[in-house]
VOBA-1610 file (N, C-alpha, C; in pm, whole numbers, padded with zeros to 5 digits, always signed):
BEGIN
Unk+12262+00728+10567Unk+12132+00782+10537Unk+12032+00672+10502Unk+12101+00597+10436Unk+12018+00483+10412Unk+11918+00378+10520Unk+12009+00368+10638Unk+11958+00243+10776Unk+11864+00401+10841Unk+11888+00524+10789Unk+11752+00623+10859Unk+11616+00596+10782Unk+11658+00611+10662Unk+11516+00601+10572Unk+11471+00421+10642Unk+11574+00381+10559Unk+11487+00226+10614Unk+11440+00206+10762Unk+11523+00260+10881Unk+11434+00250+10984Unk+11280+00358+11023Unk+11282+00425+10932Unk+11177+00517+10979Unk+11052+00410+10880Unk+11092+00363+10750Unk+11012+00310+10677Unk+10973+00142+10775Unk+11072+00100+10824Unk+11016-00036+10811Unk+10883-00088+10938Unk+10893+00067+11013Unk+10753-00029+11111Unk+10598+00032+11042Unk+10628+00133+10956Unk+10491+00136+10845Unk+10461-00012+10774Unk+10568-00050+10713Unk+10544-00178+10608Unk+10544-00315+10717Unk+10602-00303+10781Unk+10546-00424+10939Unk+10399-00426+10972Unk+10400-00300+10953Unk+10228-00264+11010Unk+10115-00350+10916Unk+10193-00279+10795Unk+10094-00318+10697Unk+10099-00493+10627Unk+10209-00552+10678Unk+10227-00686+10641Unk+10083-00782+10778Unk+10119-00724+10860Unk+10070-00738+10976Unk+09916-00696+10982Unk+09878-00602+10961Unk+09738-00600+10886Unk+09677-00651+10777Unk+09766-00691+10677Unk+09700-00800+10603Unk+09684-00905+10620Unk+09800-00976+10687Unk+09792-01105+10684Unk+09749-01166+10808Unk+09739-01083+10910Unk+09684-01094+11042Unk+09742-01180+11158Unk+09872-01169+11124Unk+09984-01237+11246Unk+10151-01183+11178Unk+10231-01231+11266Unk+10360-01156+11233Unk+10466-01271+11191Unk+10393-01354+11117Unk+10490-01491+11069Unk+10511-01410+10862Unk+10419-01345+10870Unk+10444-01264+10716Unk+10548-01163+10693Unk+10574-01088+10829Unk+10666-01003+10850Unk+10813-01059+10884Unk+10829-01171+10967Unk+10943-01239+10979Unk+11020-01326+10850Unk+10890-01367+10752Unk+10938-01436+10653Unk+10997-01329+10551Unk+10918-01265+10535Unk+10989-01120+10430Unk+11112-01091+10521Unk+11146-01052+10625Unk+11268-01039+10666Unk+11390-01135+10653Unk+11321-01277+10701Unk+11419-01398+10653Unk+11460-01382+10529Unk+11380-01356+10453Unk+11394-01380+10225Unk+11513-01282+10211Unk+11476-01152+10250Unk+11583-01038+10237Unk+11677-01044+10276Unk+11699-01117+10366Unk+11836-01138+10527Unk+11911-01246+10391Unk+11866-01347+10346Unk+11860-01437+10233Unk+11948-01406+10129Unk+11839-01316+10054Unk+11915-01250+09926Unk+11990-01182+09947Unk+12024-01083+10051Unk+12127-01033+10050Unk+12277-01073+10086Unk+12242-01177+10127Unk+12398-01277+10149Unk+12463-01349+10023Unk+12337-01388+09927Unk+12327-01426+09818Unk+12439-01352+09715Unk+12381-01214+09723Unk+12402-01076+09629Unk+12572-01083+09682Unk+12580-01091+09840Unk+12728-01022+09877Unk+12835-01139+09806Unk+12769-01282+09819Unk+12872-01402+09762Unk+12875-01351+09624Unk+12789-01304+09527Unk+12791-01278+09432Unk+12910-01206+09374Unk+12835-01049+09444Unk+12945-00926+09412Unk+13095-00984+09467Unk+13100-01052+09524Unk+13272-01025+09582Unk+13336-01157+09491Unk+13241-01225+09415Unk+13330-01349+09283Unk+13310-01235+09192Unk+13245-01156+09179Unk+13243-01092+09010Unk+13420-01007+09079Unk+13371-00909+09155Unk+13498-00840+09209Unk+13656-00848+09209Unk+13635-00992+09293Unk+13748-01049+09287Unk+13789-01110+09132Unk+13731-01142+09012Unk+13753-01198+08885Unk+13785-01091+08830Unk+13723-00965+08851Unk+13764-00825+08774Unk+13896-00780+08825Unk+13958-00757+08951Unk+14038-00768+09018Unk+14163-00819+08959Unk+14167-00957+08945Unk+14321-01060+08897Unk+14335-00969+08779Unk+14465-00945+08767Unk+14536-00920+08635Unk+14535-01023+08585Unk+14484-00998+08411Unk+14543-01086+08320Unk+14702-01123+08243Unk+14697-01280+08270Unk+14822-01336+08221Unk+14882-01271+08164Unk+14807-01208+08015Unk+14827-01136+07882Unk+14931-01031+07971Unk+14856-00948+08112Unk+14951-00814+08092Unk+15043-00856+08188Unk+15063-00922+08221Unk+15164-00999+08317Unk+15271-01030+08231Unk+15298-01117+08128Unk+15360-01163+08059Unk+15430-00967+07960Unk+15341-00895+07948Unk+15358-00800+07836Unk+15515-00742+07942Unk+15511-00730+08120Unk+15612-00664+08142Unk+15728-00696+08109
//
């Protein structure tokens, strides 16, 4: 549901990057930043994940 909303939303906000700034190097860079952070976020989530993940020594040792 999500890649529907966002595709119905993203050629409004193209439009409007594109009408402000009056070429489509504003719209590619906001896409680069996001393309960006979100690789960022995924290295992120999957060290927190994986650290929550490992059993501790403590209950290892308790069996």
């Amino acid at each position: 549901m999500a890649k529907g909303v966002a595709a119905f939303l993203v050629g409004w906000v193209a439009a409007l990057f594109f009408k402000k700034f009056c070429n489509w190097n504003a719209v590619f860079y906001c896409a680069t930043g996001m393309a960006f952070l979100s690789a960022m976020l995924i290295l992120i989530l999957r060290t927190l994940a994986a650290s929550c993940a490992k059993p501790s020594a403590r209950a290892i040792n308790d069996l």
